[in-house]
N, C-alpha and C positions, 0 to 999 in steps of 0.2 A: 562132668564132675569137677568141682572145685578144693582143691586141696586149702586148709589153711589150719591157724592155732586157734583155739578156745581161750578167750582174753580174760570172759566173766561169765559168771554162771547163778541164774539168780531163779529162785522158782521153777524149776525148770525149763526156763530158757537159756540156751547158751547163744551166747553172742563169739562170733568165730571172723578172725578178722586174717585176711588175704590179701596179701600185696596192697592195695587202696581199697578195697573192698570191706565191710561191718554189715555182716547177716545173721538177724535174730533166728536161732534154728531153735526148731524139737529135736529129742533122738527116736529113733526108729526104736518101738515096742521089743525087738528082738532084743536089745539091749538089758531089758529090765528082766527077760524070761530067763537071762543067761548072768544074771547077779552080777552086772557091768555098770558102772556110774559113767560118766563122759565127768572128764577133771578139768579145770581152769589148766593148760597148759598142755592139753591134748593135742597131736596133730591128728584133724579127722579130714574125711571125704567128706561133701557137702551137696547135695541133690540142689539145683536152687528151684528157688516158688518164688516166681515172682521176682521182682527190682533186688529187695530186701529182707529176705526172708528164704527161708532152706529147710532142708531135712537132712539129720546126720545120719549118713548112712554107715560110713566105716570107722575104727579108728587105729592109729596105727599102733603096733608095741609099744611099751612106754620105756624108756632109759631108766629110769625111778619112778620111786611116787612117795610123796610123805603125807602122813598119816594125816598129822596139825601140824599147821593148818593145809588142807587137801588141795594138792597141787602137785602137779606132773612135769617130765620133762626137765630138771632144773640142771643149772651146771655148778651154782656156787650161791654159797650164800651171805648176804652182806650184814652185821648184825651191828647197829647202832645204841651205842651208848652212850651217856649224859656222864659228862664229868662235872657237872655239878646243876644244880637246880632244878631238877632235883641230881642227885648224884648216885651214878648204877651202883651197886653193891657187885665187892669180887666175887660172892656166891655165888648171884644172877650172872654175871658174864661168865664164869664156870659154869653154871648151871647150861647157859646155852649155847656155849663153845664145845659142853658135850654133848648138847645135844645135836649138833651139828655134825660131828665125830660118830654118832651113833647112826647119824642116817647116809655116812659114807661121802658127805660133802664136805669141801674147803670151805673155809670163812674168813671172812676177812671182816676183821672191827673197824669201825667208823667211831669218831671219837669226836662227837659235839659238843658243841660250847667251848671252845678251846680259846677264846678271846675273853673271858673270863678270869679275873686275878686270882679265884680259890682254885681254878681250874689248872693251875700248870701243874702242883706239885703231884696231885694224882694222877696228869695225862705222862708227867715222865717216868713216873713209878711203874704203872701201865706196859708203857717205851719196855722196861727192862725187865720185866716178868715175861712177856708175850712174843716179844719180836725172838730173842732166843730158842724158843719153840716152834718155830719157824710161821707163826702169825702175820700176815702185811696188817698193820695196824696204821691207820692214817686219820690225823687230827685235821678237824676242820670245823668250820666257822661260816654257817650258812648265810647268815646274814650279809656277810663281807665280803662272801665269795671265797675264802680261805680253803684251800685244797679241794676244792672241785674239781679241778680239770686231773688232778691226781684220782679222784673219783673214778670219773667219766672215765678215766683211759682203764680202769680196773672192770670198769664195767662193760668195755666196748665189747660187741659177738658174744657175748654171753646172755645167757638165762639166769637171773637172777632173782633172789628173795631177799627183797628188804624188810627185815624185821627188827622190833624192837618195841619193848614198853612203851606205853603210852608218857605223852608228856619227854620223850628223849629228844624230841627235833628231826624225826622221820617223816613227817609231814612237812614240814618244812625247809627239810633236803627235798623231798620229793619236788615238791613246787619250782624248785633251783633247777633242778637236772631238768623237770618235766613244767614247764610253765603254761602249757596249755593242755595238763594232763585233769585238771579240775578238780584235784588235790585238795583238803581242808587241811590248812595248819591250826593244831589245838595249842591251847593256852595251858598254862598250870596254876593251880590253885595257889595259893599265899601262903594259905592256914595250912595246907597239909601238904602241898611241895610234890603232889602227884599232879599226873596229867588230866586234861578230860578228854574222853575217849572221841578220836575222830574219824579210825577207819574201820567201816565193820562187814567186807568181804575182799575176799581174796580178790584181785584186776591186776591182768598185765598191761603194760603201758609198752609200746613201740618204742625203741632206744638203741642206736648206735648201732643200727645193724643184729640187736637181739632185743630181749624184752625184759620188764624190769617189773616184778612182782611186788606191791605194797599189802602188805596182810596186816591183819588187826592189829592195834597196838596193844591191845590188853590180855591177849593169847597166853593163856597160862601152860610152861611146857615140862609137864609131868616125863620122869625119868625112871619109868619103872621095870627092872630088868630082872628075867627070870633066874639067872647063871649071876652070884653074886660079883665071880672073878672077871665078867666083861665090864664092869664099871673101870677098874685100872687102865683097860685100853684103852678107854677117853682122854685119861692124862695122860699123854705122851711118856713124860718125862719120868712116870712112878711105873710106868710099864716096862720102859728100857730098862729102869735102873732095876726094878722087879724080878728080872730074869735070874737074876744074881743071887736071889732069896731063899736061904737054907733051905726051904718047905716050899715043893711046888703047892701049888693054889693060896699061897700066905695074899693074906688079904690087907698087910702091912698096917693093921694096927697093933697089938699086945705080942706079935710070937716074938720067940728067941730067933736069934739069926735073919732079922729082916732089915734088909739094905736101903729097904726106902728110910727109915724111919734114921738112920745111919747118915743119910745122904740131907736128909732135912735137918739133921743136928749139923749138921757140917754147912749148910745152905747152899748146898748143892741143886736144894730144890726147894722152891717159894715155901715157905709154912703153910701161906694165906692159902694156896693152892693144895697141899696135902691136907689141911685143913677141911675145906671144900670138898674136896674128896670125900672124907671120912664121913661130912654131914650127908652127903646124897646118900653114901653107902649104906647109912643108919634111917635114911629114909627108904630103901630100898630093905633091908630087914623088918621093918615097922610096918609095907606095905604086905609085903610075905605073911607076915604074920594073921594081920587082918584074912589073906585070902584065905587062910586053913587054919 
């Protein structure tokens, strides 16, 4: 029996790589009677058939699993933003810093294009929003080789997910870190300053002693939470300060005695970020709604 991890999963075939080892497997039928998928990032037992090819027999308990994109095992997650051309919106980096916070993982923002003149004043704004909330945030410059090796050591023994919009320079990192990982770096349009899409499944790639997950760039990550008041635990910083708030479950928009809103007049706490906030929360009552 060969133990190894699940790298990619395509049609029902997983491909399960071990030490030098890449064996295309099926899973064993009992899997499917018993409402079990085998995930990119699975560690399984492996029957072999053959040179190249297997059957998966076991799999072992998972650490985690995230929903979207469907992937197992992870330790942290790496989220790439574009500070200009196109340039991320603070929603979207909130939007996926929470969502990151909601699946119980770290993150750490990667910050491309940083050898760009439009690019400094938002990558230090960035600097000072994020690093105080205890974010590793690191600016770099794929092309030039510019914070790489600051990368690389962020990423060494770890399981990780690089994600990020299309068009941010996540394929393009990839290719830097992983140059015979056979990575497509995509272009961006002129006229509309979006990407075009160039990764469209989940693969881990061998790195530094763990594995480095590239997932879609165009992955849209819906934040829909049943308990309105776990949205505030995504912000760090409206949760501490929250505690403090005349009205337990104040959801710190309109009530009387609410500390956040106190703390953001004093900028104690980003606007853009309470801001943020408020718009997911309102997207989160507007999904509510719909459902009943």
């Amino acid at each position: 029996m060969i133990k190894g991890r699940i790298i990619k999963a395509i049609a029902g075939f997983y491909y399960v790589h071990s030490e030098d080892l890449l064996l295309t497997c099926k899973a064993r039928g009992v899997f499917k009677k018993k409402g079990i998928s085998p995930l990119v990032g699975d560690i399984v037992s492996v029957s072999r058939q053959g040179m190249q090819e297997g059957i998966i027999e076991a799999i072992d308990p998972r650490k985690n699993e995230i929903i979207r994109p469907k992937i197992a095992n992870i330790d942290q997650v790496a989220l790439v933003f574009s500070l200009a051309s196109p340039q991320t919106s603070l929603f979207q980096i909130d939007k996926m810093l929470a969502m990151t916070k909601w699946n119980q993982l770290p993150a750490i923002m990667l910050l491309t294009k940083i050898d760009l003149m439009t690019a400094q004043t938002y990558y230090h704004h960035l600097l000072s929003v994020y690093q105080p909330l205890g974010y590793k945030v690191l600016g770099i410059d794929s092309l030039h080789d510019q914070g790489i090796k600051d990368v690389k050591k962020e990423l060494m023994d770890h399981q990780t997910v690089l994600s990020g919009e299309s068009g941010v320079g996540k394929s393009t990192l990839l290719k830097k870190l992983l140059p015979n990982s056979g990575a497509i770096a995509g272009s961006v349009s002129e006229a509309t300053q979006r990407g075009k899409h160039t990764t469209t499944f989940v693969q881990l790639y061998p790195f530094e002693g763990g594995y480095l997950a590239d997932t879609p760039g165009f992955s849209q990550f819906d934040l829909y939470l049943e308990d309105l008041t776990t949205m505030q635990k995504l912000f760090v910083e409206i949760y501490d300060v929250g505690q403090s708030c005349l009205y337990r479950g104040c959801l710190h928009e309109m009530e009387d005695g609410c500390q956040v809103r106190q703390a953001v007049e004093q900028k104690a706490i980003a606007s853009t970020r309470y801001e943020n906030y408020l718009q997911l929360l309102q997207e989160n009552k507007e999904w509510k709604a719909r459902r009943y």
